[in-house]
VEXDREN-2710 file (C-alpha; in Angstrom, 1 decimal):
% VEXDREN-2710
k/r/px/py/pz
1/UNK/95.8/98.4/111.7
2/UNK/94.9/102.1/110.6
3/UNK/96.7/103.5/107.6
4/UNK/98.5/105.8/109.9
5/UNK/99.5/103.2/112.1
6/UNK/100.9/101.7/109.0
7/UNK/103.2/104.6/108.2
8/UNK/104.9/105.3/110.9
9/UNK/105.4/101.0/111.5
10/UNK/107.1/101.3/107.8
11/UNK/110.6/100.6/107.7
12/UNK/113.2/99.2/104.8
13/UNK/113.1/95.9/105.6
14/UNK/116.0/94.3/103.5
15/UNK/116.1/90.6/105.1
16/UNK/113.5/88.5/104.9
17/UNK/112.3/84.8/106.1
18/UNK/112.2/82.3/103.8
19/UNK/108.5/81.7/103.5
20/UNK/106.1/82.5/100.4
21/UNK/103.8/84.9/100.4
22/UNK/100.4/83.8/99.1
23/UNK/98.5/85.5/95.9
24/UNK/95.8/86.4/98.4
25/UNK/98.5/88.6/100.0
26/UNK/100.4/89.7/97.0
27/UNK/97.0/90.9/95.0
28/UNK/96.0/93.0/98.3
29/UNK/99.5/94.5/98.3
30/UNK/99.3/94.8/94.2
31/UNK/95.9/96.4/94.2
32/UNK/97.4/99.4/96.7
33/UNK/99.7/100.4/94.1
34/UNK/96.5/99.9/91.3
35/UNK/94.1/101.9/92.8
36/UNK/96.9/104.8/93.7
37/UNK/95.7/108.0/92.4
38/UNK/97.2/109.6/89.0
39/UNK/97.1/113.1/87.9
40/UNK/93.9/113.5/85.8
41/UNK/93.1/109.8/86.7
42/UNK/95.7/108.9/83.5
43/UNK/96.9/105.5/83.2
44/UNK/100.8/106.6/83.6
45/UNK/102.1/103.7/85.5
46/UNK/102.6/99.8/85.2
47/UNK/103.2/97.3/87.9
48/UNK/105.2/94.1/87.3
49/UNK/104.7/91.6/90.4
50/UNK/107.8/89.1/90.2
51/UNK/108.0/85.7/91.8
52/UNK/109.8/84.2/90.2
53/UNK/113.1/83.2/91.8
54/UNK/115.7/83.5/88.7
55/UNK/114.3/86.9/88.0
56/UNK/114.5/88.6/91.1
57/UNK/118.0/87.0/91.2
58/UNK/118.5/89.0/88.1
59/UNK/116.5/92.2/89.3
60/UNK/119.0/92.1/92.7
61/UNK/121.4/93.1/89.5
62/UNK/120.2/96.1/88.8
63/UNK/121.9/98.1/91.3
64/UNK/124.9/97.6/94.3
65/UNK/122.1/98.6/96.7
66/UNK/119.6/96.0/95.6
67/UNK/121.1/93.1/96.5
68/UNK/118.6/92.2/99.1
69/UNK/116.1/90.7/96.4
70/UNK/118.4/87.8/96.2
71/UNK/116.3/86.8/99.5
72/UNK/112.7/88.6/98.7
73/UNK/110.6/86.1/98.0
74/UNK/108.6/88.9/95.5
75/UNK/109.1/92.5/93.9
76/UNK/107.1/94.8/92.5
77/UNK/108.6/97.0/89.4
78/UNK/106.4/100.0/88.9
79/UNK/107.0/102.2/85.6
80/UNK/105.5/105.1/84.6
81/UNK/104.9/106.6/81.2
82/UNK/106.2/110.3/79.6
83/UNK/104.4/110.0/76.9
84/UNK/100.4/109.1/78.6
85/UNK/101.0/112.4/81.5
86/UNK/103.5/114.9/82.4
87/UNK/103.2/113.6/86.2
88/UNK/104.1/110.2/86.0
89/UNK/106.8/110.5/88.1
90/UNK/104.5/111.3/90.8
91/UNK/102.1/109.0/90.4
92/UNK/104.6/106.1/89.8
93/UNK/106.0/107.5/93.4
94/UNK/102.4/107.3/94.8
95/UNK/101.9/103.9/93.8
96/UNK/105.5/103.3/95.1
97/UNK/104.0/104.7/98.9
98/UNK/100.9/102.9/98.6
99/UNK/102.2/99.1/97.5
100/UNK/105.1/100.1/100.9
101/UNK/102.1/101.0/103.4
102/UNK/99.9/97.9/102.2
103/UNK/103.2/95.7/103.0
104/UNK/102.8/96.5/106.2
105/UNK/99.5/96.6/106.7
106/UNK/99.7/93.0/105.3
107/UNK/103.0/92.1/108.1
108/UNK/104.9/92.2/104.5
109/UNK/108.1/93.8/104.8
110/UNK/109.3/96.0/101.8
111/UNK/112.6/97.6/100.6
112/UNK/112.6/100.6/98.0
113/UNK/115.4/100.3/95.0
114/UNK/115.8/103.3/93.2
115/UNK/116.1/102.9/89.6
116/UNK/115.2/105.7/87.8
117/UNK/117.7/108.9/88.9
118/UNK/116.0/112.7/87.0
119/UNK/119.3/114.4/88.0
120/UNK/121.4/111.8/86.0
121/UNK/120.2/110.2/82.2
122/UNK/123.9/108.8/82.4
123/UNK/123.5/106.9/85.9
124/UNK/119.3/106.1/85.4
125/UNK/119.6/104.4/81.9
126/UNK/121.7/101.5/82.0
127/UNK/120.1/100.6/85.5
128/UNK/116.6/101.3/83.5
129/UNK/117.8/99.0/80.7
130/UNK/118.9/96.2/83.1
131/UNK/115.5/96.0/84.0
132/UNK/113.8/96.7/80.9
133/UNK/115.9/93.3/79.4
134/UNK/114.7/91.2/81.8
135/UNK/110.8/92.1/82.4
136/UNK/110.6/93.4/78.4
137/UNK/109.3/96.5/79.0
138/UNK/108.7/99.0/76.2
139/UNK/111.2/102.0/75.8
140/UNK/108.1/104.3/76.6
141/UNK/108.5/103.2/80.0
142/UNK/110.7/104.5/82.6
143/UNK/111.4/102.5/85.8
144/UNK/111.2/104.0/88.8
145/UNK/111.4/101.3/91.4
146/UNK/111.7/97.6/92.6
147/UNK/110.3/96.8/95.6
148/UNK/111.4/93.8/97.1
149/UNK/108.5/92.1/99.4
150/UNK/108.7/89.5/102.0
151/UNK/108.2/88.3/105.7
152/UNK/110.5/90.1/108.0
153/UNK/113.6/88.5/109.8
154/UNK/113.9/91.2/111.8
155/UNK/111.6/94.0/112.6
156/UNK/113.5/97.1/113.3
157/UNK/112.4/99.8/116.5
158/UNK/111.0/102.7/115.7
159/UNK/112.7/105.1/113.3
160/UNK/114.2/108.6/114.7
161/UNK/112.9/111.4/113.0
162/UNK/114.0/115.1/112.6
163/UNK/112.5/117.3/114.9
164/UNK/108.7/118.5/113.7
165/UNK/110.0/122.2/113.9
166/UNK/112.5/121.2/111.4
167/UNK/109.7/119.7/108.6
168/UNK/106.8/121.4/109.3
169/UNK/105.9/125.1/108.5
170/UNK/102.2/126.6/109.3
171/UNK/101.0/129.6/106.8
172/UNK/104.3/130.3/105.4
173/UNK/107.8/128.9/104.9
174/UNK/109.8/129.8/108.4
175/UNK/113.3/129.9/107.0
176/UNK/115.0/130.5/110.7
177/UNK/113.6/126.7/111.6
178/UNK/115.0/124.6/108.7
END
């Protein structure tokens, strides 16, 4: 499969068969979110892979919308960090797209929980914390995201998007079409 043909197969796959996926397939989908790019190629992110079943029983904790890694036979946490570059957000979030797209390159499905929230400190820390307890990361991280990873139950049909118009703009912003 082509990377392209990877991105538009991607979907939130949030139930998953109960079958383990092997550290042949789990370092392929790990090294994605390694070699993702970071601004000024700084080291501003960490992954966590988790297998192990009382953690990600723990991490399905973190939020009421990450329940499905009670099921996900692995996660990836991915961090970033303020303090090494003042895009870590973005590369965290590139890693994030990368580790998704390898999934399914590797007939992995993945599901994104959003941990870290820019627009709310009050809402974003104790779901960090949660997180941080468990895996012990340092305070200088900030966690962006658990992806839950397993074999698909299910594999949904294509997913509708807005109309091209709508999203994309050629030599300037057209106001009138969004």
């Amino acid at each position: 499969m082509d990377v392209f043909e990877a991105i538009q197969k991607r979907r939130e796959i949030t139930k998953y068969k109960d079958k383990p996926i092997s550290d042949e397939v789990l370092r392929k989908v790990e090294d994605a979110g390694y070699f993702a790019p970071t601004g000024n190629n700084l080291p501003s992110k960490n992954l966590i892979v988790v297998k192990n079943r009382d953690v990600l029983d723990q991490l399905a904790e973190t939020t009421p919308y990450t329940k499905w890694l009670e099921k996900a036979p692995a996660a990836i946490v991915v961090t970033g960090k303020p303090v090494v570059s003042k895009y870590w957000l973005q590369d965290a979030s590139i890693a994030c797209a990368f580790i998704w797209v390898e999934a399914v390159e590797m007939e992995l499905g993945s599901a994104f929980g959003a941990v870290y929230n820019n627009e709310d400190e009050q809402d974003s820390l104790p779901k960090e914390n949660h997180v941080r307890n468990i895996l012990e990361i340092p305070e200088e991280n900030r966690i962006v995201a658990v992806l839950g990873l397993g074999y698909p139950r299910e594999t949904p049909g294509p997913k509708k998007h807005v109309d091209r118009e709508e999203v994309v703009h050629y030599g300037k912003f057209d106001a009138s079409k969004s």
